[in-house]
N, C-alpha and C positions, 0 to 999 in steps of 0.2 A: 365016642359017637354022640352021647347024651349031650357032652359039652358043646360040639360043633352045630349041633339041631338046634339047643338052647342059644348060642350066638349068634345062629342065622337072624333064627325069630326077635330077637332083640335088637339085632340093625333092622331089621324089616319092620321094625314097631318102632324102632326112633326115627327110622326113613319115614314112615307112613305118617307121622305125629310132627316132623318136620313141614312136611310136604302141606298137611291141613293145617300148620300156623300160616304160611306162605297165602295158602289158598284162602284162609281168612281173612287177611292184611289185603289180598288181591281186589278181593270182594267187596272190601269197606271202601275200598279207593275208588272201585267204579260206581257205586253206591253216591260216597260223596259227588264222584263228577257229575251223576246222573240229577240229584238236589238241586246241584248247581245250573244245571242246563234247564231246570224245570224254574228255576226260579228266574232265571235270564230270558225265559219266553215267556213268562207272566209279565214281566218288566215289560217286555218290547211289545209282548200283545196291549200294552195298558198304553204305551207310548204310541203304538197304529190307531188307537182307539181316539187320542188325544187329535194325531193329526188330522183323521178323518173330522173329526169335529172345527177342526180351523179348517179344511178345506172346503166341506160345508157352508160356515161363516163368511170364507173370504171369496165363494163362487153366488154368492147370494144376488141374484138378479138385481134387488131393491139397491141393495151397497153398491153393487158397480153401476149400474146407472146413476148414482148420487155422484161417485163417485168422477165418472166418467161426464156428467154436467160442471161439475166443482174443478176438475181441473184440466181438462180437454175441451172444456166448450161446447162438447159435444149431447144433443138433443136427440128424440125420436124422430123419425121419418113425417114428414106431413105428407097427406095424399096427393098432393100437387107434386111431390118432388118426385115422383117414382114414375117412369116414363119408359119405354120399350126400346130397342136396338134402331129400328126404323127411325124413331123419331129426332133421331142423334144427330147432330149436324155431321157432315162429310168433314175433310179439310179438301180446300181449295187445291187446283195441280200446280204445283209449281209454274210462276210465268216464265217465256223462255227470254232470254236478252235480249234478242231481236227486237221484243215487244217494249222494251224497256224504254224510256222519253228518249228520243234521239238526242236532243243537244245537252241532256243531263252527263255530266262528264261520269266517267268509268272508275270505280276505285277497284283496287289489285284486291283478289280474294284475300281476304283473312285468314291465317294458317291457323286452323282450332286446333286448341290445344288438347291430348288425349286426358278424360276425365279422372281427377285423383281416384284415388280408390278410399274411401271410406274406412278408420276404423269402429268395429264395433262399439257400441256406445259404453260408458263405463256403468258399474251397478247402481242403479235408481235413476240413469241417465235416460234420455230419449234420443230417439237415430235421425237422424236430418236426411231427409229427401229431398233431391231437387226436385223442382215441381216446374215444367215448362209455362212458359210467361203465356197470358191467354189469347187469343184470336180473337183481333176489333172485329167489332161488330158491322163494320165493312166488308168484311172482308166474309163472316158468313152471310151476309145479305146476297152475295153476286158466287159463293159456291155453287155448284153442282154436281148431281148427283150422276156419277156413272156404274151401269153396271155391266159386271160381268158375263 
């Protein structure tokens, strides 16, 4: 009976002694992974920190309007240019045929062709817009304004 009690306790103490090498090797390993994780978000907090400082830099008012004169052409507003909805010229209404020069011979409608579709522009590229051709100045002298 001595002997049975004594070999209990001796697998139950090599189990137990087991079990806490396991449990120490378990530990070290989350440990290490934890270091790890701590030193991968010191890195990326130091890399957010980086960026925020270029975006900073590259939203800088003073740099994009340099930047935006230098290779857009493009300037500040002058107070002549800025003008209201009202002040906008109309377009003219379509004339109708009837009105059109009588002995001016008649050409057949032109079948318009439907508009390509555009790809997006490649990277550093810019996008091309049609831009309708403009209205002589004839043509807004003798508009009118109709309203609703």
């Amino acid at each position: 009976m001595i002997r049975a009690a004594t070999l209990v306790w001796a697998v139950l103490a090599i189990a137990v002694g087991v079990g806490l090498f396991m449990l120490k090797y378990e530990v070290q390993g989350l440990e290490d992974e934890l270091a790890r994780l701590n030193r991968e978000i010191r890195s990326d907090r130091a890399a957010v920190h980086v960026l925020q400082a270029e975006w900073s830099y590259m939203n800088d008012p003073s740099r994009l309007r340099d930047l935006a004169s230098r290779h857009l052409g493009m300037a500040p507003l002058a107070p002549d240019q800025v003008s209201t909805v009202a002040q906008l010229p109309l377009r003219p209404p379509p004339a109708p045929e009837a009105e059109a020069a009588p002995d001016a011979p008649k050409a057949p409608p032109a079948a318009k062709a439907p508009p390509k579709p555009t790809a997006p522009p490649a990277a550093g590229g810019r996008a091309m817009v049609a831009v309708p051709p403009p209205v002589p100045q004839a043509q807004l002298a003798t508009a009118t304004r109709t309203v609703p």
